[in-house]
N, C-alpha and C positions, 0 to 999 in steps of 0.2 A: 629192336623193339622201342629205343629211345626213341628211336627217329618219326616211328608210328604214330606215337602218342603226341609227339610234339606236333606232326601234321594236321594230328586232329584238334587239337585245343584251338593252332591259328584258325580251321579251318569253319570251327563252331565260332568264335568270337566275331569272323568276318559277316558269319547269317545269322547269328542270334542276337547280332549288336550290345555285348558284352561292353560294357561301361569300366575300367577299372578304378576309375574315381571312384562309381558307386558303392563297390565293392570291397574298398579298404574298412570300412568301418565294422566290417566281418572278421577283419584278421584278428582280432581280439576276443572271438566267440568261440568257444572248448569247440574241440573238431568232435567229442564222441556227443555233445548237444546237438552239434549239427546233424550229425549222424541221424540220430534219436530225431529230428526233427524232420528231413530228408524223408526216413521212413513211414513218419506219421501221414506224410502228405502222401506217399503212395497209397500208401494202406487204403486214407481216404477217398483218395480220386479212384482207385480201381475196385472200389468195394463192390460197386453194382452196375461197373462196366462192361458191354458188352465187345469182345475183338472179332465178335466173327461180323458184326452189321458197320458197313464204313461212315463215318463221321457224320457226314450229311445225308439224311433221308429225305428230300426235296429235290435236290441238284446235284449234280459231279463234283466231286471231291478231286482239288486240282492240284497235281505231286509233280515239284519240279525237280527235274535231276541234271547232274553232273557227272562228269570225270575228272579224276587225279590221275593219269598214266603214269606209272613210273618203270617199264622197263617194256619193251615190244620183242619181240624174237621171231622174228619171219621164217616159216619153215616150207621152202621152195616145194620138197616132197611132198610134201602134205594140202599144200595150197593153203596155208592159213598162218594166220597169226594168232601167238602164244602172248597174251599182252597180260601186266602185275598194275593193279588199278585200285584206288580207293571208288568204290560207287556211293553218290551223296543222292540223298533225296529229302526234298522238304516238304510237312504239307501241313493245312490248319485241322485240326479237330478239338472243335468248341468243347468236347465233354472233354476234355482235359485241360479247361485254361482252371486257374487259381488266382487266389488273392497274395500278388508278388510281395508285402510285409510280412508275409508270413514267413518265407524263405530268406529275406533280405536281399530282393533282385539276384539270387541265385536261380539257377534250372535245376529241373529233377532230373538223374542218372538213374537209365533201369537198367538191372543186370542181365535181366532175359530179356532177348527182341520178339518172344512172343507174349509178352504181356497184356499188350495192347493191338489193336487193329493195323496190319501195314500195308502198303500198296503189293499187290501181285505180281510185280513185273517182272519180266522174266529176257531172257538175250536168244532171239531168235536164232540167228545162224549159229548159234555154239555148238561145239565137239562135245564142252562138259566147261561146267563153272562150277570152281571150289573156295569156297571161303576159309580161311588161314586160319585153323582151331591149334598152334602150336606155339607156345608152349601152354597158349591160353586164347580163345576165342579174342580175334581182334576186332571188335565192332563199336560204334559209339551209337549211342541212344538217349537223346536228353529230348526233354519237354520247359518250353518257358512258360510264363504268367497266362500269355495268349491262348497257348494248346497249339502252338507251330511247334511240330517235331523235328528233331531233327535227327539223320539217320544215315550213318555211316558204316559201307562195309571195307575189310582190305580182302578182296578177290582177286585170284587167278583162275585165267579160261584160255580156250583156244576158239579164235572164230577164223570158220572161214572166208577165204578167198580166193572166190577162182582164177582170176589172171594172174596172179603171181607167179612169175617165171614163164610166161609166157610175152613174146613178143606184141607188144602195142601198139598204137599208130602213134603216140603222142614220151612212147619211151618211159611211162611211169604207170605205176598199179596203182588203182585204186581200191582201198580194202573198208567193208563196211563193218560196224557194233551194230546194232537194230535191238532196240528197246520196244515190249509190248506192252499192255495189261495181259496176263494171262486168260482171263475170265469177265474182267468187267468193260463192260461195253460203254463207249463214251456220254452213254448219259448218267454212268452212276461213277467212271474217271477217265479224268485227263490227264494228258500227261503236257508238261512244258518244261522250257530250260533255264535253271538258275541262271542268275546274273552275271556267274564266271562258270559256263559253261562245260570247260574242256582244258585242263589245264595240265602242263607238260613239266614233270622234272628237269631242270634245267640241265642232271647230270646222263640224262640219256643219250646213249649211243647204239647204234646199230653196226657193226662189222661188214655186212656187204648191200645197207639200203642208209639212206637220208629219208628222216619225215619233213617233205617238203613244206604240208599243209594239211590243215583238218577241217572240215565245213560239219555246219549241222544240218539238219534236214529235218521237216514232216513229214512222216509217211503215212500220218492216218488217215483213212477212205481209200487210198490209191494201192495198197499193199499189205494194209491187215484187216479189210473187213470196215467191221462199226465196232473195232477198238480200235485203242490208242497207241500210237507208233511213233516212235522217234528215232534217228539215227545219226550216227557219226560215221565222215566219211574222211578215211589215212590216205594220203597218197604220198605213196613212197618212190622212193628215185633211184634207181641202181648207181653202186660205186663201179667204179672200173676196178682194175686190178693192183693199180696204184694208189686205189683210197679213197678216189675222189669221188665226184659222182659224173657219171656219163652223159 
């Protein structure tokens, strides 16, 4: 759970461009003021917010996302992979920027992620996607001065793939994730990819594959319609019997 929270904090600091110069002149301020002040400013921003209408009523509202993989389990029988992943997405919604002296260059933390309006996205080839409610909902959701959300889950799924264990011409499988909108069509969202796209626990290991490489991809127009599609594509390498890889 340490380790959780600590990925989240680096991982809000790298996209919300958390200053902590700025920020010292806070450590001096009653944390239950802060509190009392924190809640003031939701109260106010979500008093006569609406979450079911998205952000922008003009244009597409543009949500990029991410991966943190931290653990893959290929399971040959099944043709799919069991993958342990934070999923990041970012996006602006003007009816939530604020006046940043108010906070002291803090962000607001909400406790419910249905408070406010989120992107629909959903993981096309999945068995089942569950998010980690033990011993307590692991999720992060903060808003800065701007109204850029940010929005963090820790998920486990199983997606398929069908060549796994199957014989290839080039000796490796490649295994896809597929990101959609579930409902909104690309003029009211898009989807694109954060700045650190896909990123890999450095303590990962597999027992009998190697992740050779991971590519991203657009699939919107060619494979979801007139929504929005994005994908990562694993290509894993068999070990031999001695460990290595074949």
């Amino acid at each position: 759970m340490r380790r959780f929270y600590f990925t989240l904090l680096v991982i809000l600091a790298a996209h919300l461009g958390v200053d902590s110069r700025k920020n010292r002149r806070n450590l001096d301020v009653n944390p239950t003021e802060k509190s009392d002040v924190q809640q003031s400013m939701r109260n106010k921003l979500l008093h006569s917010y609406s979450r079911d209408d998205p952000p922008l009523p003009e244009r597409a509202t543009e949500v990029r996302i991410g991966f943190f993989i931290q653990d893959i389990l290929p399971n040959v029988e099944r043709k799919s992979l069991e993958v342990n992943f934070f999923f990041r997405q970012l996006w602006h919604d003007p009816r939530l920027a604020f006046d940043e002296e108010e906070l002291g260059d803090e962000s607001i933390r909400l406790s419910h992620s249905g408070s406010i309006w989120r992107p629909d996205t959903f993981f096309k080839n999945n068995r089942y996607v569950r998010s980690k409610e033990t011993p307590s909902p692991e999720f992060l959701l903060s808003i800065n001065a701007t109204g850029h959300v940010w929005y963090v889950q820790s998920l486990n799924g199983e997606f398929t793939c069908p060549t796994l264990g199957e014989d290839t011409e080039d000796g490796v499988h490649h295994c896809a994730i597929y990101v959609e909108s579930f409902g909104y069509k690309t003029d009211r969202m898009s989807l694109d990819w954060l700045s650190s796209p896909v990123d890999v626990d450095v303590d990962l290991i597999m027992s009998k594959f190697v992740l050779k490489n991971i590519k991203k991809r657009n699939c919107t127009n060619r494979q979801s319609g007139s929504f929005a599609c994005l994908k990562i594509l694993l290509t894993l390498q068999p070990r031999d019997q001695r460990g290595t890889t074949s």
